[in-house]
C-alpha positions in Angstrom: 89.1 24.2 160.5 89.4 23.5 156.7 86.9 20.7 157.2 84.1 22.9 158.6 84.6 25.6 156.1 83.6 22.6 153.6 80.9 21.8 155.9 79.4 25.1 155.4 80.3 25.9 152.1 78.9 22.9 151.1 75.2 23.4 152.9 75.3 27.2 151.5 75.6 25.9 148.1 72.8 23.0 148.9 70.7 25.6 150.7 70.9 27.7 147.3 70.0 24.9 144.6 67.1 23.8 146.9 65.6 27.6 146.7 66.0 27.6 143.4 63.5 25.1 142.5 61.1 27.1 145.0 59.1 28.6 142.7 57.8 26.3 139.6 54.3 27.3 139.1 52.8 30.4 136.8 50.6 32.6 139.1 46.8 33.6 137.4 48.1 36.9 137.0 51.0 35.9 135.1 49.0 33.8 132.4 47.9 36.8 130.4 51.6 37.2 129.3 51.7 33.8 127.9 48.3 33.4 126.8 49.4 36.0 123.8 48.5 34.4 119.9 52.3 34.8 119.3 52.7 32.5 122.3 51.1 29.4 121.0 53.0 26.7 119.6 51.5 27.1 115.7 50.2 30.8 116.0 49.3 30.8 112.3 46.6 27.9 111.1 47.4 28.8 107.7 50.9 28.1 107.7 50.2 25.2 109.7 48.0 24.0 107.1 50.2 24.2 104.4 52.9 22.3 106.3 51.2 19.8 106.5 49.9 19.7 103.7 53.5 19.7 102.7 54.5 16.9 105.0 52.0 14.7 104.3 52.1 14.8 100.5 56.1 14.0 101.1 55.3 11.0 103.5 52.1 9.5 101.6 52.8 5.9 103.3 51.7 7.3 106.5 48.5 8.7 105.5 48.4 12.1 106.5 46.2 12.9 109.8 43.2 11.4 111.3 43.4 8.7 108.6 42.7 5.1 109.7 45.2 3.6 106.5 48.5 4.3 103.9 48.6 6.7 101.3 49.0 3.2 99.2 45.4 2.4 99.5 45.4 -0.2 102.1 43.9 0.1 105.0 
């Protein structure tokens, strides 16, 4: 008795993790929401732009972005 009440505990709990996961996708109509300027991962280029200006100026052996070489001069 106590073993099939595991038994069936057990595959309620499966059968609820597995449904769980159903559901993974965003629907069309649901984009809109997250398609909002606030939304994006660096929603002001301005601040952006100073960061990294900031950053890079900090780290000059790396040589900022889209640069082939250093901030030291060799390339």
């Amino acid at each position: 008795m106590k073993n099939k009440i595991i038994k069936s505990t057990s595959l309620f709990v499966l059968i609820g993790f597995m449904s769980s996961c159903s559901s993974l996708g965003v629907q069309p109509w649901e984009r809109d929401l997250l398609a909002k300027p606030e939304m994006a991962v660096n929603s002001s280029p301005l601040d952006q732009a100073v960061d990294d200006h900031i950053y890079f100026s900090k780290e000059a052996s790396s040589g900022g972005r889209s640069f082939a070489g250093g901030g030291c001069g060799c390339n």
